[in-house]
N, C-alpha and C positions, 0 to 999 in steps of 0.2 A: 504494500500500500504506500503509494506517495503523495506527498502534497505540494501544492504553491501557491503562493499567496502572494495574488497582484496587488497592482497600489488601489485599486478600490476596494480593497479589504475581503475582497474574493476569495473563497478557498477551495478550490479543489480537490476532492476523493478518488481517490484509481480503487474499488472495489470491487470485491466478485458477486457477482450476480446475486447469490445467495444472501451474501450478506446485506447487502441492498433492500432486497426485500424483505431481509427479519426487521431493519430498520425503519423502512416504509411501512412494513405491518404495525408497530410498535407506536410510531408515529401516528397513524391512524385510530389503533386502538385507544390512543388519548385526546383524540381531537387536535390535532398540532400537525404545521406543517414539518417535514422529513429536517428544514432549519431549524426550527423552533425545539421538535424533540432532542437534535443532538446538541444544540449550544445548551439546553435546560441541564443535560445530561452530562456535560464536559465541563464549563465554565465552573462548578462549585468545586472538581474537583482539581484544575487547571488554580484558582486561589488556592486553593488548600496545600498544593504543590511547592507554590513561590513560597506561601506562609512557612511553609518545612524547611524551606530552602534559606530563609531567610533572616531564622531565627536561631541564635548562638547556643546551642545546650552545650552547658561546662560541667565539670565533677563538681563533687562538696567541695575536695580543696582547691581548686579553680576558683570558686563562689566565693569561697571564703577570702580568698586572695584577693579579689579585687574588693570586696567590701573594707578589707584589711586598708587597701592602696585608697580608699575614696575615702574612709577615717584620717587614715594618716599617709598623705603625700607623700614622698619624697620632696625633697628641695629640688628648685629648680637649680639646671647643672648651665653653663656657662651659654653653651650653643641658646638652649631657651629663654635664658636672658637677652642675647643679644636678637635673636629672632623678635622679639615683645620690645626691644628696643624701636627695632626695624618696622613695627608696624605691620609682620608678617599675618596675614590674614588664610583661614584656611578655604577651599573654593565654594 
């Protein structure tokens, strides 16, 4: 199965016949166009996806570590003084 996705947000399916029509049945069976069924049916799991992806899990002492670091700093070391001099902004 391939896809591509033009600049008009077009997507394209290369599937087998079969499959087609479990999806066109399925789709039918709920009242929805064969669109409507599968963005219902992909989109929550397509977030759920990035969300996994995009969230840090650390151990206890990982956890611990950084609540350690966010109590008590470190001193700033010279490089970040002069960067904070410099009005170094991050993007």
């Amino acid at each position: 199965m391939t896809r591509a996705l033009t600049e008009s947000g077009r997507i394209e399916l290369r599937l087998r016949p079969e499959d087609k029509a479990t999806l066109t049945r399925a789709a039918t069976l709920n009242r929805v166009d064969l669109t409507g069924y599968i963005l219902r049916s992909v989109l929550p799991r397509a977030r759920a996806d990035i969300a996994e992806a995009e969230r840090v899990n650390l151990s206890e002492r990982d956890s611990l570590r950084v609540l350690d670091l966010l109590e008590n700093p470190p001193a700033a070391n010279e490089r970040l003084i002069r960067a904070a001099k410099a009005g170094f902004t991050l993007p």
